[in-house]
N, C-alpha and C positions, 0 to 999 in steps of 0.2 A: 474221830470219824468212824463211823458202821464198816463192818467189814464184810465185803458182800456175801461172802459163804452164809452168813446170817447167825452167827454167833460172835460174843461179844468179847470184846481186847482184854486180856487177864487186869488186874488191878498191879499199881508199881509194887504192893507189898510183895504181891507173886512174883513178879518180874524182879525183884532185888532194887531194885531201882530207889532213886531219889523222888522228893514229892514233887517238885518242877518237869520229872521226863515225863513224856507224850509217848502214845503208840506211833508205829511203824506200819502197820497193815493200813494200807489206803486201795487196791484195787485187785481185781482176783488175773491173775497167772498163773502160766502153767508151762510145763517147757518136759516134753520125754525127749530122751536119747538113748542111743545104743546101751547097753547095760553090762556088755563085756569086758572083761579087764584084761590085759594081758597080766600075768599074774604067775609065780609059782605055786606049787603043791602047798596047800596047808597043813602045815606039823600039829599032830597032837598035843594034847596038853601034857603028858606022859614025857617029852622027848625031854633031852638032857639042857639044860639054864648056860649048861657054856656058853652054844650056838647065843642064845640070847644076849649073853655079857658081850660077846665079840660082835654082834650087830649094834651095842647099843653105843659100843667105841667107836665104831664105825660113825654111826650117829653123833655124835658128840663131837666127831673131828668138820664134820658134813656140817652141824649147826642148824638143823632143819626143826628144832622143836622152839624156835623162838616166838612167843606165843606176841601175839600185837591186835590191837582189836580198833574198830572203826565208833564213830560218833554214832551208836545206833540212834538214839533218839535227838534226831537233829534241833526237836525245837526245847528242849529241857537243859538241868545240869548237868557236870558231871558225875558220876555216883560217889558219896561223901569216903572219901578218905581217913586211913588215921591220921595222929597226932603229929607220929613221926614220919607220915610218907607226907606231912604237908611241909615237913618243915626240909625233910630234907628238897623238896619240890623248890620251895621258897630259896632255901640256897643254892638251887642249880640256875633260878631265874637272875639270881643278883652276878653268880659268879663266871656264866657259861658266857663268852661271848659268841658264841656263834646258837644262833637262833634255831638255823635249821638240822643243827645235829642230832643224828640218830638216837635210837632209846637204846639207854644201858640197860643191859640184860645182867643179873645179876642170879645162878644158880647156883640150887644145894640140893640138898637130898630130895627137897620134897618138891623141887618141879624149878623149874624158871619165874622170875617178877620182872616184868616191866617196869620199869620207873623213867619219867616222861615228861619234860613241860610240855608237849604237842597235845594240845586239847584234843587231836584224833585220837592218841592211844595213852589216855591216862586209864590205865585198867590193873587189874592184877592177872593172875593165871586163870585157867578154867574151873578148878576147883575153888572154893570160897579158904581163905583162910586167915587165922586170926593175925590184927595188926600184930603182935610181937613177935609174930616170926617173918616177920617182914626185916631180911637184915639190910641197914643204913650204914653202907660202908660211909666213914669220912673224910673227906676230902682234903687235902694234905694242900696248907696255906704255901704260899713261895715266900721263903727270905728276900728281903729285898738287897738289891745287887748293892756292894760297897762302892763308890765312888773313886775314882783313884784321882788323888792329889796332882793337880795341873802342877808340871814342872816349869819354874819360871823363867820367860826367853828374854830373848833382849831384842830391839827396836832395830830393825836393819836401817843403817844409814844410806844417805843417797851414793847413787853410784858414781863411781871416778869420773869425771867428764860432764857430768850433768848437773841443773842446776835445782837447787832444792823449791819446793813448792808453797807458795805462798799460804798461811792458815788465816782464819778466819780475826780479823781486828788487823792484820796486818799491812802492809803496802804492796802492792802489784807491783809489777816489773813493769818499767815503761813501755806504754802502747799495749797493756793488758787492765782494763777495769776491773779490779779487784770487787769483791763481795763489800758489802754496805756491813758497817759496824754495827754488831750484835745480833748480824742472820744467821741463822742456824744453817746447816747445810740438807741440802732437801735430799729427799728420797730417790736412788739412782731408778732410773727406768728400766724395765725388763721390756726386751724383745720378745715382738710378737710370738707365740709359739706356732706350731701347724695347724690346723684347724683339726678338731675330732673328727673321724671319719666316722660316715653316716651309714651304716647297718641295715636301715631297717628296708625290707624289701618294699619294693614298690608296687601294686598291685592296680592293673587294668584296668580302666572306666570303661566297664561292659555299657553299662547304660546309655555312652555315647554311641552304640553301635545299632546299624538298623536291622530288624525283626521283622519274618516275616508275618503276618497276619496267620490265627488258627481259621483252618480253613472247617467246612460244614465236618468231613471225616476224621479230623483230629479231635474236634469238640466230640463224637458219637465215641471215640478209643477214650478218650477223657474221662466223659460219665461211666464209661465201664470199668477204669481204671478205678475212681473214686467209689463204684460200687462192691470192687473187690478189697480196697484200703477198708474201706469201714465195717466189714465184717470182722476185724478184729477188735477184741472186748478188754478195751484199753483207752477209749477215746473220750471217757466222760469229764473228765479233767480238762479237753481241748475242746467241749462242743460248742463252748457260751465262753462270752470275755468275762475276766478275771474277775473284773470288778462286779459283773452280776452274779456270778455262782460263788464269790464270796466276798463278799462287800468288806469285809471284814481287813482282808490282804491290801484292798485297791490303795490305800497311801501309800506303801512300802512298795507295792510291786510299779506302780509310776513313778518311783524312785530310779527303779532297776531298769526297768522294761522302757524305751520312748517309742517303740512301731508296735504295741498291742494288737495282734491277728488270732482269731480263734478259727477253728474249722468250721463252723456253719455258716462263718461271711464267704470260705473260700467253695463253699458247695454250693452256696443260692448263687455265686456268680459264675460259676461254672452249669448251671441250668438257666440263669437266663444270659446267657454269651456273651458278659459283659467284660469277658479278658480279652484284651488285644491283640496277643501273643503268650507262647507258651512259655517263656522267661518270664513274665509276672507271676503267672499262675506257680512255676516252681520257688520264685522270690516268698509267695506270700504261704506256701507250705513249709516252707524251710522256716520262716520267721514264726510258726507254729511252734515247734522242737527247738528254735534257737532262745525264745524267749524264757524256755520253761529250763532249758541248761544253765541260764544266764543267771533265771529267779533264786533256783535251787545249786547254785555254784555260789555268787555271793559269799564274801569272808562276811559280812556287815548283816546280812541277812537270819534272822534270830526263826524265821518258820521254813526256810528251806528243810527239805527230803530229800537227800542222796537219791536216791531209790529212783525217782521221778527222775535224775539224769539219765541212768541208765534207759528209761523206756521209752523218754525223748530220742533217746541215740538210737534205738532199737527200731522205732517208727521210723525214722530218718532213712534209714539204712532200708526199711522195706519199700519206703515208699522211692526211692531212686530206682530198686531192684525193678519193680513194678513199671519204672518209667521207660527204662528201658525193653521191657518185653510190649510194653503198649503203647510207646510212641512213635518208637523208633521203626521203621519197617522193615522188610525181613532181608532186603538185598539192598548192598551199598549202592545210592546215584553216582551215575556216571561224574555227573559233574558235584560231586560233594566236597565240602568244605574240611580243612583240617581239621576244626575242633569236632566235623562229624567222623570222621575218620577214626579217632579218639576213642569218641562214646561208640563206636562199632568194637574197636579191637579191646576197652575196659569190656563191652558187654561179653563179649565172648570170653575173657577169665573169668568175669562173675559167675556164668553158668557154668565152668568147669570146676571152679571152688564151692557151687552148691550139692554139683553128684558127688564129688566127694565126700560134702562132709553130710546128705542126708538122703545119697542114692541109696542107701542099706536097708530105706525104709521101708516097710510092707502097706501095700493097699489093700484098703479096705473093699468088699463089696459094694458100697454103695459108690464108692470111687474109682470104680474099675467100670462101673456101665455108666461112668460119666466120659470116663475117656476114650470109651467107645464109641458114644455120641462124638464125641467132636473130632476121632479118626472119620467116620460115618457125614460129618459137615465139610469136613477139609476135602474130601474127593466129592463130595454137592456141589461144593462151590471152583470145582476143577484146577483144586491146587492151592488157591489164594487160603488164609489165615483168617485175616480180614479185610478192612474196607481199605488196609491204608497197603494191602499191596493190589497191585492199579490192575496187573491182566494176569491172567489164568494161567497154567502149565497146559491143561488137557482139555477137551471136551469136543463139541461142537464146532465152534470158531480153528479145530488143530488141526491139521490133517491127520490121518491114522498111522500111529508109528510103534513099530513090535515093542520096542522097549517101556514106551508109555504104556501099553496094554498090562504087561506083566507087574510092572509099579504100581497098577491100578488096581488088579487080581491081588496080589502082597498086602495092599491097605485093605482090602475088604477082611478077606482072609483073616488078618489082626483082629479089625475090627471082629468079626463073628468069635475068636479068640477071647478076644477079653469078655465080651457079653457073655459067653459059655461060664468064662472062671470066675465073672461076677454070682453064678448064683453054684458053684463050690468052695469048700472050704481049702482054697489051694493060695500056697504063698506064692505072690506075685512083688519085687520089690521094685522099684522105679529104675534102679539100674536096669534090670529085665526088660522093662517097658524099654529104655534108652537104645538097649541092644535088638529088639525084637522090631523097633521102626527103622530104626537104622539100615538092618538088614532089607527091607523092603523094597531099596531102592541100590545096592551094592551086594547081594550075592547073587551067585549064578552068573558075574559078571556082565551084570544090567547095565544098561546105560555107560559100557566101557569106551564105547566108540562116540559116547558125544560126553565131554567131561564137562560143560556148559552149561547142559541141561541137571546131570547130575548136583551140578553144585547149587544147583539155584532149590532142585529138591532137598538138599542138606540144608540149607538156610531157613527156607518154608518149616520145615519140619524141627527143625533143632527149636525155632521162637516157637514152633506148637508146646514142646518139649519144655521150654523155659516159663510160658506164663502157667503149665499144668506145675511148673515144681517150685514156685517163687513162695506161695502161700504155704508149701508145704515146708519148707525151707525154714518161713518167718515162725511157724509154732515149731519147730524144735529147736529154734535158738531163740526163745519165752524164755524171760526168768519166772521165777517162784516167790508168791508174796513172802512168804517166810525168810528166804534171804536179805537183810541187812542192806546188799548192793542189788536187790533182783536177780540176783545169779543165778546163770544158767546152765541147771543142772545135769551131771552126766546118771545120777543117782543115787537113791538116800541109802546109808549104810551106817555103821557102829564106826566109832575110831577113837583112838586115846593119843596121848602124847608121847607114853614109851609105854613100858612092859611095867614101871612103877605105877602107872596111873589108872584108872577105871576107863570104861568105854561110856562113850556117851555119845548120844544121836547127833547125825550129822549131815551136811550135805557136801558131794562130791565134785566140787567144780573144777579141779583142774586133772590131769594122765600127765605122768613124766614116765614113760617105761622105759627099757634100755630098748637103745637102735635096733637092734633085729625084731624087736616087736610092735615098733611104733606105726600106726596108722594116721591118713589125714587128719582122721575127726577126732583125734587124740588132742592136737594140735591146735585145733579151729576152738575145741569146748576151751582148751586152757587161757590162750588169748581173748576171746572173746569176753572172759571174766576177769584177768588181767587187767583188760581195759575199763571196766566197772568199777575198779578199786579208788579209791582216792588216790592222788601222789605220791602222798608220805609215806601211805601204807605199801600201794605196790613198790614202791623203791626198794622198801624193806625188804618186801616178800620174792621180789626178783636176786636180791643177793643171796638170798635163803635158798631162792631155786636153784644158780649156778654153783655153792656149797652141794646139794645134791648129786647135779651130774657130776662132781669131783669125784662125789664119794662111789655112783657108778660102775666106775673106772676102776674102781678097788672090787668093788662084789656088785655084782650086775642085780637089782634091784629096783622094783618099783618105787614110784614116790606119788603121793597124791593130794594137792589141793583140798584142804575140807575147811565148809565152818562149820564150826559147834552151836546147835543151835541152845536156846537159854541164854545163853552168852554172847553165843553171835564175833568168837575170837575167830582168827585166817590163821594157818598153819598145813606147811608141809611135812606128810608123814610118811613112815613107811610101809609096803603093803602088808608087812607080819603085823602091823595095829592096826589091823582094820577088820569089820566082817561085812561081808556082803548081805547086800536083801538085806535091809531093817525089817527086823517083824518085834513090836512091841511085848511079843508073847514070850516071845527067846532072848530074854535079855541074857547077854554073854556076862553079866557081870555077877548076877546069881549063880553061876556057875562056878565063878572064880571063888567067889566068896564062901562056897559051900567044902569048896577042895582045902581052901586054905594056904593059898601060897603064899612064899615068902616076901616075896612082891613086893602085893598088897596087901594090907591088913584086912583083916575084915570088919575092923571098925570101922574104918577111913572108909571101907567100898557101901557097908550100911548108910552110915552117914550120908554120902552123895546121893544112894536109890532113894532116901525116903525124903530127900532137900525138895522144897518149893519148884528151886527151878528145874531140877532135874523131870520133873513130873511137868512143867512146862515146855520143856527140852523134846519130849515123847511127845505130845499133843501135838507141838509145830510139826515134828518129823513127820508124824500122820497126815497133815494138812497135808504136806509138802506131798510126799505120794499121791492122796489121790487127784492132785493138781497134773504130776507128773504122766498116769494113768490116762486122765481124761483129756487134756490140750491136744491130741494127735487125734486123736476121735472125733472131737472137733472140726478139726480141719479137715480128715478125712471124709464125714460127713455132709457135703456140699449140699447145702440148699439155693433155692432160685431166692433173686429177690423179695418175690411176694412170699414166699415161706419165713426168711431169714427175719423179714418185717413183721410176720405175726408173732415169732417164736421169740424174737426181742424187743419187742413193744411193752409186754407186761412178762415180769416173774410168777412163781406161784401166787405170790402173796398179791400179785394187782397190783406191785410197783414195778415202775421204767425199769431196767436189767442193763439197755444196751442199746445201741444206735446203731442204725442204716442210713448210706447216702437218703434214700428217699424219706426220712426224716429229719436227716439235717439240711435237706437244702429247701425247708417249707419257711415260710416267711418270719421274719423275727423282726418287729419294728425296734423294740428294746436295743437288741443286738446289732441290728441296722445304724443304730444313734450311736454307736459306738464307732463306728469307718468314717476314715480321714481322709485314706488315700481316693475312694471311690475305686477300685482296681485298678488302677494305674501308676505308674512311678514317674513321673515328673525330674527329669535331673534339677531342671532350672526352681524347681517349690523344693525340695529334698533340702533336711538340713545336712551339714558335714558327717556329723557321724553317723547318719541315717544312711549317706550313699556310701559312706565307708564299708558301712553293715552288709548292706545290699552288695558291693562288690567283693566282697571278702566268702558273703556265701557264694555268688557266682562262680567266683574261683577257688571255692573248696568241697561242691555239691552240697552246703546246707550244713557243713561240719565248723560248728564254733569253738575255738579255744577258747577256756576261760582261764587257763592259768597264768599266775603273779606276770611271766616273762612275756605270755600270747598279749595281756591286758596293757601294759608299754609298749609292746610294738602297736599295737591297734591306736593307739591315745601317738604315738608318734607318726601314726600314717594319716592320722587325723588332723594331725597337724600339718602335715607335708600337706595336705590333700585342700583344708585349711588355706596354707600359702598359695600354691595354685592357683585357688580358685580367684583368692584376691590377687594375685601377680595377674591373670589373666582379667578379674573385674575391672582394676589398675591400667592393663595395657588397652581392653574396649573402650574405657573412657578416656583412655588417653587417646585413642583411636576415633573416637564420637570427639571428642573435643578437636583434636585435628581435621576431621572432615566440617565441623561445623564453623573451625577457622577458613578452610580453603569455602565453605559454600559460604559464609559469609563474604569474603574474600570476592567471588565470582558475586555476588549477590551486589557488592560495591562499583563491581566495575562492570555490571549490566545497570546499574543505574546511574552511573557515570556515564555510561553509554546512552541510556535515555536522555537523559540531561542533556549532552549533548545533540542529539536527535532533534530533541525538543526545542535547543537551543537556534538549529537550523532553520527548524520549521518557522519558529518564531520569525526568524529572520527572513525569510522566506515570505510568510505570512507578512510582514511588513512592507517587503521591496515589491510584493505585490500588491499590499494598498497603495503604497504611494505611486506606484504605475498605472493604476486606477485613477488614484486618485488627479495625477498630472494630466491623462486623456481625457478626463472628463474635466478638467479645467480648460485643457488647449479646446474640446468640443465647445466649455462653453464662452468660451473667449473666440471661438469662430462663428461661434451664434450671433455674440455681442456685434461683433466687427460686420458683419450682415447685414445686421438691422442697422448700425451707426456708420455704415461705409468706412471704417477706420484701417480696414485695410489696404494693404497696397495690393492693387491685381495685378495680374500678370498680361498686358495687351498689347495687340501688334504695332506694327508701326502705320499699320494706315491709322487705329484706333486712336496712340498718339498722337498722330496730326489733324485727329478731330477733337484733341483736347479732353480724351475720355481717361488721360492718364495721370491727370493733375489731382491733387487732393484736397487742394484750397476751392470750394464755390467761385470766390470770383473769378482767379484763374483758370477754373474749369469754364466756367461762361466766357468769359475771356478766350480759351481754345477755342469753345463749341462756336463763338460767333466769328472768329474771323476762320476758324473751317469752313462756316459755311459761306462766308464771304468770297474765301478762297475759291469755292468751288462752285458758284454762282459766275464767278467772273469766268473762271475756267469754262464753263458752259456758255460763257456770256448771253446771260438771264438776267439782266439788271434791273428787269421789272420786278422782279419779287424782292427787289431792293428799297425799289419806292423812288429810284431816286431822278425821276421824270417829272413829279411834281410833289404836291403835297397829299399828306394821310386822310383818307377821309374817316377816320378815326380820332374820336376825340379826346382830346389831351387830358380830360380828367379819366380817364378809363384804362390811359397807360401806366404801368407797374415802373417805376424806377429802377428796377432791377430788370426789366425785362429785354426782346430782342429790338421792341420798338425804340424804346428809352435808349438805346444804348445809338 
């Protein structure tokens, strides 16, 4: 890979190297810091060699020159060993049981050897030297222990009173079934033991938790947030997914990787507002730095870069810094939640742990009439920061109050202040500024009588104070491409291993001074590179360290972290081996070699000035300086957006350099075809180890462990998490199955309940046909009887004794004629009887049935 400075990676012959190692320079950094040492006087080279002998015992007892060196070229071999360092290697793998033991350090005259199965530190010392002075001590076999002859006992008999126990072919005692002839006697059973106790902690389903929606003023702090992240020139490795910027990686890293997120998916959604809340939008930045610790940590992984861990962590670490001066607003809610609570009282030690360790720093001019402008916008906008604190301190809307007036007059005042020292050459250092606002608002005993008011201006003002020092903060804890680990330099200087050995270029990463001299940022450089190390290594170099403060205690002395570059070994030295200010012009070792000390020879010191890598050794040291030189100028130098987009669109040459938000968030179909999630996290679509991932960064801000012990507990919480989910899918369906027994169940006996309904009605329906059906028979059976006189009526007793009640014809004429007989005579009318003479009606015309006839 090109290295952006624009000159080309040495060849492995230069580099000492094997024909399988790869370069290391993949992206330009840069990192200054303070450059002081706490340090005693420097003795002449004149001064008497006791003092020297008795520091170097001192040294010797302390153990601080154990040289151990890192996998510089992570995707190559190791560099070829001899005959006798493989063999005796090969006898450390067959006969060491324990894997993870330290490297035997094995000194003599001419310096310390590592000898190592840890593929991190299979090296030799800084200087090159021939395999046969490489001594293989032998490793002393063990006799095997003598056996001591079983003394022979004898068979205890059964005991007095008891009765001996039946064996196998034998007969049982009656009313005991004896064992079946020729069974063997089985296997006794062990009781259950305790159950192992379960360790692994258990960690929160944040995901189950509701969020509230990014409102219009979060998203406006957002895109400012992301336009201040991307001005750092470190992001080309995160701007496109994997598989398109190197197609080459994509099977192996979809091996490692299952939630692929690059930064330009998380910038186009962050411009067009397609996060839901500001917990995705952290989710899928963190999975940014988490993927790329994941790729480049891999034991399996044959193209991982160390190096690339480090600026994963390093972006991680800015971008939270960031989150908190631009999310969060400047005064805690009344009604705020614990975990905001949290992120209020972590924000306030983040900003007390950045003045320390990069208040010292000086502004520049052009950064000194930027933070005049925004003293100059904060009394504009009458006190508020920004959009997301809601109402003003002062202005119009206040009424007039002496102490607001003088607070007001103090920020101006500043402000004309700074603009004045912006255009002289006057040191101004950010502690300064800290002190110079601060006063603004608490001398002359302002705003004593209302502490309310006062605090709400300390709040305002300190997040003014944290988002002006977070960028500044992020370049001077930059590693340096030249470091091995990106280590972040406190400065490049000369160091050797002792008073035997030659000086060789180096860089400065850790300060151990004695207690009366030690500062924060002593402290802050040493850790922070510490943490850069690999495992094995800092394991190493951490026992190396507390050897030092031992030695301390005996004679108060400096101690310092360096690697040699060429070699790129880790070793704790002391301050009499070292010289300050690298200048390639003064090499300390011409000097030595010219005096002629006892020392060093000045074969052995020729040899090393005119070696490959030594001349490789100086060339890095150079880079490294003016890496160191420039990163703060940088940053110093604030441009606007539309500046920072022209000046990093194209390099000299007409090629891309660097990215801006307003570049990464323009449209990328390619890159677009790569998103699964569509911005959102879905508990119920997530697979196990996906929301594992996701809540594991929730509850550690974005910080992944990748080590052997972090990577079983993950794979065991995955599994718990795993269980859960199916104990819980298990108890829904057993739940869904239960509700679909009882609604079935009611389902049965609403339709039992129909049935019977229906059962009713039927019935119902029928007893009302047949009561139709029976009235309109009796209708028409009284129709019949009507027309057929079949009826019997109902009639009085005169009608009776007119014969109208008889139902026989003749019997009725039979009534009818002697009623009216009857009633004839009763009136005595016997004429109309006829019976005076005879009919003058004649006999053929009477009816035999009739009143004549009769």
């Amino acid at each position: 890979m090109a290295d952006p400075h624009g000159y080309d990676d040495p060849s492995d012959e230069e580099m000492g190297l094997g024909e399988d190692d790869d370069d290391r320079s993949y992206s330009a950094m840069a990192y200054p810091a303070p450059s002081a040492f706490p340090r005693k006087e420097p003795r002449s080279e004149g001064e008497d060699d006791d003092e020297d002998d008795d520091e170097d015992e001192v040294m010797a007892e302390a153990s601080p020159t154990v040289v151990v060196k890192p996998q510089l070229q992570p995707r190559g071999k190791p560099e070829a060993l001899s005959a006798n360092m493989r063999a005796h290697l090969a006898e450390l793998e067959e006969d060491d049981e324990d894997e993870d033991s330290v490297a035997v350090a094995v000194d003599d005259d001419e310096g310390p050897v590592i000898i190592s199965h840890d593929p991190l530190i299979i090296r030799g010392t800084v200087l090159e030297r021939p395999a046969s002075s490489v001594p293989v001590p032998p490793k002393p076999k063990k006799a095997p222990a003598k056996k001591k002859p079983a003394s022979p006992r004898k068979k205890p008999g059964p005991k007095p009173g008891t009765k001996p126990k039946a064996k196998a072919g034998t007969k049982a005692p009656p009313g005991k079934p004896g064992p079946k002839p020729g069974a063997k006697p089985g296997p006794k059973k062990k009781k259950p033991g305790p159950k192992p106790r379960d360790d692994t902690p258990e960690i929160e389903n944040f995901l189950e938790q509701e969020t509230e929606p990014l409102s219009q003023e979060e998203y406006e702090n957002l895109a400012q947030l992301m336009v201040q992240f991307c001005r750092v020139p470190l992001l080309a490795e995160f701007s496109r997914p994997v598989k398109l910027l190197h197609p080459e990686l994509a099977a192996n890293y979809s091996k490692i990787v299952s939630h692929p997120v690059d930064l330009g998916l998380v910038c186009r959604g962050i411009r067009r507002q397609m996060y839901q809340n500001a917990r995705d939008v952290r989710i899928d930045m963190w999975r940014v730095f988490a993927n790329c610790v994941k790729f480049h940590s891999h034991a399996n992984n044959k193209e991982k870069v160390p190096s690339f861990v480090s600026i994963a962590l390093h972006l991680r670490e800015y971008f939270n810094c960031l989150w908190q001066e631009y999310m969060l607003p400047s005064e805690l809610p009344s009604n705020a939640s614990e975990e905001l609570r949290q992120a209020f009282t972590k924000r306030a030690s983040e900003r007390q742990r950045r003045l320390e360790n990069s208040g010292v720093l000086m502004m520049s001019k052009k950064f000194l009439a930027r933070v005049s402008r925004l003293v100059a916008r904060f009394i504009e906008l009458g006190g508020r920061v920004d959009v997301l604190d809601k109402d003003s301190l002062f202005g119009e809307a206040h009424p007039v109050d002496r102490d607001v007036v003088v607070v007001t007059r103090n920020l101006r005042q500043l402000q004309d202040d700074l603009l004045d020292m912006s255009t002289r050459q006057e040191e101004y250092s950010i502690d300064d500024f800290t002190t110079k606002l601060r006063e603004c608002y608490t001398k002359d005993q302002v705003l004593e009588d209302n502490p309310a008011l006062q605090n709400r201006f300390r709040n305002r003002l300190d997040r003014l104070i944290g988002k002006l020092t977070v960028p500044l903060h992020e370049a001077n804890s930059r590693g340096v491409t030249q470091s091995s680990i990106w280590g972040n330099i406190a400065t490049t200087i000369w160091a050797r291993e002792s008073g035997k050995k030659a000086f060789w270029p180096a860089l400065c990463l850790g300060i151990l001074p004695p207690e009366d001299q030690r500062e924060p940022w002593h402290a802050a450089v040493t850790e922070r590179n510490e943490g850069r190390l690999p495992p094995k290594l800092r394991a190493q170099l951490m026992g190396t360290k507390k050897k030092c403060e031992v030695a301390q205690k005996r004679l108060s002395l400096s101690y310092f972290l360096v690697e040699f570059l060429g070699t790129h070994e880790f070793i704790w030295v002391r301050e009499t081996d070292i010289v300050e200010k690298f200048d390639p012009a003064e090499d300390p070792n011409k000097a030595v070699a010219t005096k002629g000390k006892k020392r060093a020879s000045r074969s052995a010191i020729s040899s090393v000035i005119g070696s490959k890598t030594y001349a490789m050794a100086l060339e890095e040291c150079e880079w490294a300086t003016d890496e160191f030189e420039q990163v703060l100028q940088e940053a110093f130098d604030y441009q606007s957006e539309t500046e920072a987009e022209r000046s990093a669109s194209e390099d000299d040459d007409g090629e891309f350099a660097n990215y801006s938000y307003s570049l990464l968030n323009q449209s990328d179909e390619e890159a677009e075809a790569e998103d699964h999630h569509k911005y959102a996290y879905d508990e119920k679509k997530m697979s196990v180890d996906d929301l594992e991932e996701a809540n594991w960064l929730l509850a550690n801000e974005g910080k992944i462990d990748t080590s052997a012990e972090a990577r079983k507990q993950a794979k065991k919480r995955a599994q718990a998490l795993k269980k859960k989910k199916l104990a819980e899918k298990e108890k829904k369906e057993a739940a869904l199955l239960t509700q679909k027994k009882e609604k079935k169940k009611k389902l049965d006996a609403k339709m039992k309940e129909r049935e019977a309904m229906k059962e009713v009605k039927e019935l119902e329906k029928r007893r009302k046909k047949r009561s139709r059906e029976r009235e309109k028979a009796i209708k028409l059976d009284a129709k019949k009887g009507k027309k057929k006189r079949l009826y019997v009526p109902v009639v009085s007793e005169e009608e009776n004794e007119r014969g109208l009640g008889h139902q026989n014809k003749r019997a009725r004429a039979s009534a009818i004629v002697k009623a009216f007989v009857n009633r004839m005579s009763q009136k005595d009318e016997y004429r109309g009887l006829h019976l005076g003479g005879s009919s003058a009606i004649p006999a053929a015309t009477v009816e035999s049935s009739g009143m004549i006839s009769m």
